[in-house]
C-alpha positions in Angstrom: 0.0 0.0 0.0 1.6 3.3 -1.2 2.0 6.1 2.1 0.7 9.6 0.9 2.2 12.4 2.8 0.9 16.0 3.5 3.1 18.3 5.2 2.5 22.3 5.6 0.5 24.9 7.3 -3.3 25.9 8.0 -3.8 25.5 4.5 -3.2 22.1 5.1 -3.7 21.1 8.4 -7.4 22.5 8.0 -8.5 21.5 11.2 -7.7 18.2 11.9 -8.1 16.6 15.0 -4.3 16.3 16.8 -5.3 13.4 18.4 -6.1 11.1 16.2 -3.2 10.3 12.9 -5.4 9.6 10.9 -8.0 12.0 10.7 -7.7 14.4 7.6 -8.9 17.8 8.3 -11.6 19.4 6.0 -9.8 20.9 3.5 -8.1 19.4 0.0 -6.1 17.0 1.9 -9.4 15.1 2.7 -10.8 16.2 -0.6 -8.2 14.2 -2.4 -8.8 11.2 0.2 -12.2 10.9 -1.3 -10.7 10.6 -4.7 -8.5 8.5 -4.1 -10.6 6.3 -1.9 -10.9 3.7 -4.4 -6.9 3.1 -4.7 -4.8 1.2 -2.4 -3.7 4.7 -1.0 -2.6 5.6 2.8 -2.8 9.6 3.1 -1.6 10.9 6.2 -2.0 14.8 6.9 0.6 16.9 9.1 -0.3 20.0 8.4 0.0 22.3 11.2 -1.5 25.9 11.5 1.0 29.2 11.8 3.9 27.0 10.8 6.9 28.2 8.8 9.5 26.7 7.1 11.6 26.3 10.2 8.7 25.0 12.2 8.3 22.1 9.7 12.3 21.9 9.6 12.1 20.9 13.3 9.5 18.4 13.7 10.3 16.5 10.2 11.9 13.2 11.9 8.4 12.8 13.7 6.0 13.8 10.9 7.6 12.4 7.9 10.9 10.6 8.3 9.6 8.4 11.0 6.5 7.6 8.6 8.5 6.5 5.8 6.2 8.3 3.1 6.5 6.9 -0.6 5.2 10.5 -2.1 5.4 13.6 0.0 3.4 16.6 -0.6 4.6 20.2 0.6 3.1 23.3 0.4 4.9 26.0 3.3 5.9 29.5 2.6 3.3 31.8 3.3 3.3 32.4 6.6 7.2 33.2 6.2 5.5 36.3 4.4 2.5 36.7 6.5 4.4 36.8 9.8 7.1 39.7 8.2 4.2 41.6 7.8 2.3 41.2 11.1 5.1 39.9 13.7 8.0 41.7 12.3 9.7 38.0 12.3 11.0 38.0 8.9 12.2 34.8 7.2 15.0 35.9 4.4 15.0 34.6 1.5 18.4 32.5 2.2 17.5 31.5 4.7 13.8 30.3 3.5 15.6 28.1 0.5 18.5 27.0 2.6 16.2 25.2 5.0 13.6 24.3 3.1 16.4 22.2 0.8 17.8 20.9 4.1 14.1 19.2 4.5 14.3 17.8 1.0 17.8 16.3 1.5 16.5 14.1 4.6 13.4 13.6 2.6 15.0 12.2 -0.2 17.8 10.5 1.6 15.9 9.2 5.1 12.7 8.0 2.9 13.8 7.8 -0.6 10.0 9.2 -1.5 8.7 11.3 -4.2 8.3 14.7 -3.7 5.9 16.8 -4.7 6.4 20.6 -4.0 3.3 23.1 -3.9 3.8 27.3 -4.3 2.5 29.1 -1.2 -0.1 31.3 -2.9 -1.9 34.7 -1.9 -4.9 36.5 -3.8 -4.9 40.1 -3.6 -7.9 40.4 -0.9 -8.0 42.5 1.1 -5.6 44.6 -0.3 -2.3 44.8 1.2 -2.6 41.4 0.6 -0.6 42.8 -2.8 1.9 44.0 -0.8 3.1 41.0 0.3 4.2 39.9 -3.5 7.4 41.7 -2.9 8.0 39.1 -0.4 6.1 35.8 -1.5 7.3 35.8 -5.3 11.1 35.3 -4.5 10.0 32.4 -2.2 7.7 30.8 -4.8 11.3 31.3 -7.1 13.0 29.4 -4.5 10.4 26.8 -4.4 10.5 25.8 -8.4 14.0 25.9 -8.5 14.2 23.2 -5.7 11.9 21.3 -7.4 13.7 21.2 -10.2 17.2 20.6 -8.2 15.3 17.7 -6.5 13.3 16.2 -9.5 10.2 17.1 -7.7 6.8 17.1 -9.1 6.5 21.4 -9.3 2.8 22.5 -8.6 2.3 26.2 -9.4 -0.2 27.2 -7.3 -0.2 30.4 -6.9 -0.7 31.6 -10.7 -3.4 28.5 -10.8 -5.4 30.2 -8.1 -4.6 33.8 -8.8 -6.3 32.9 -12.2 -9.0 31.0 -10.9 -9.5 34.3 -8.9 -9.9 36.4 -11.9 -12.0 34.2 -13.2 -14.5 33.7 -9.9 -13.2 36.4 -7.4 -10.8 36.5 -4.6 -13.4 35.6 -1.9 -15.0 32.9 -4.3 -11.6 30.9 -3.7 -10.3 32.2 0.2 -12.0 35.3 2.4 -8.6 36.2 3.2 -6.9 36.0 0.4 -4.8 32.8 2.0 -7.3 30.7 4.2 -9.4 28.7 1.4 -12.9 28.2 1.3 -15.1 24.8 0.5 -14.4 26.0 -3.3 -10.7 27.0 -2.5 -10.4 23.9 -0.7 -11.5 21.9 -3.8 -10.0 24.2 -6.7 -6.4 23.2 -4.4 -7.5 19.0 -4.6 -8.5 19.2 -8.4 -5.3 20.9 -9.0 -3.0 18.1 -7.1 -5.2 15.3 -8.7 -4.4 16.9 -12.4 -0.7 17.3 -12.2 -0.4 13.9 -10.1 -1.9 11.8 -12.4 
């Protein structure tokens, strides 16, 4: 049976219940569960809400190294950029790639699975929600060139759900412009399905 990993912030952790491993949250992680439901598929979700790159650099041996994952799913960034705006606790670029390729490495070498690497995303709502572009974009740079140094599966997110945005709204797809709704949620599992199959 093939081990599905999720690992990344509120996005992904979208309220799952901490006390049981197996339960899935609400959002695109459970979404894609559904899906897959038919396949001989283990997903495990560890998200965790308000985490950073360096937050998921510190608990990796016990939420993905100890689980020995055959495909790992990431999608982390945004509150690196959220929290420079609204906690003055600024993640640098350097250092945002340098650990975020130090997860990879003991990834790739500890569990030998595939990775698959998701952009943080924002949609410009409210607005100085655009502000933080300055900020994001060179992280979602770092994140497709590690994918490509890594062989990673690269999911751009960000321009797939800005344009869905155009198309529907901001609020259609997240109320905060981060936080996704039911349709955000689903948009986000649709997306993974398409570029996974």
């Amino acid at each position: 049976m093939k081990k599905l990993l999720f690992l990344g912030d509120s996005v992904t952790d979208a309220g799952r219940d901490f006390e049981n491993d197996h339960e899935l949250g609400h959002g695109y992680v459970k979404l894609i569960a559904n899906k897959l439901g038919q396949e001989d598929v283990t997903i495990l979700n560890r998200g965790v809400s308000a985490n950073r790159v360096a937050d998921l650099h510190r608990r990796i041996e016990a939420d993905a190294i100890s689980l020995a994952p055959d495909v790992v799913t990431i999608m982390i960034g945004i509150n690196d950029t959220w929290f420079s705006f609204s906690r003055w606790e600024d993640t640098s670029l350097t250092a945002f790639k340098e650990v975020y390729r130090v997860i990879l490495n003991r990834i790739k070498e500890e569990t030998n699975a595939e990775l698959i690497l998701m952009e943080p995303f924002v949609l410009p709502y409210p607005e100085d929600r655009k502000e933080w572009r300055g900020d994001l974009d060179p992280k979602i740079g770092a994140v497709r060139e590690l994918a490509a140094e890594f062989g990673a599966t690269l999911i751009p997110l960000d321009g797939l759900m800005n344009a869905l945005a155009i198309k529907h709204g901001p609020t259609y797809l997240a109320e905060d412009g981060v936080h996704p709704t039911e349709a955000g949620h689903e948009a986000i599992a649709s997306i993974w399905l398409e570029f996974t199959k």
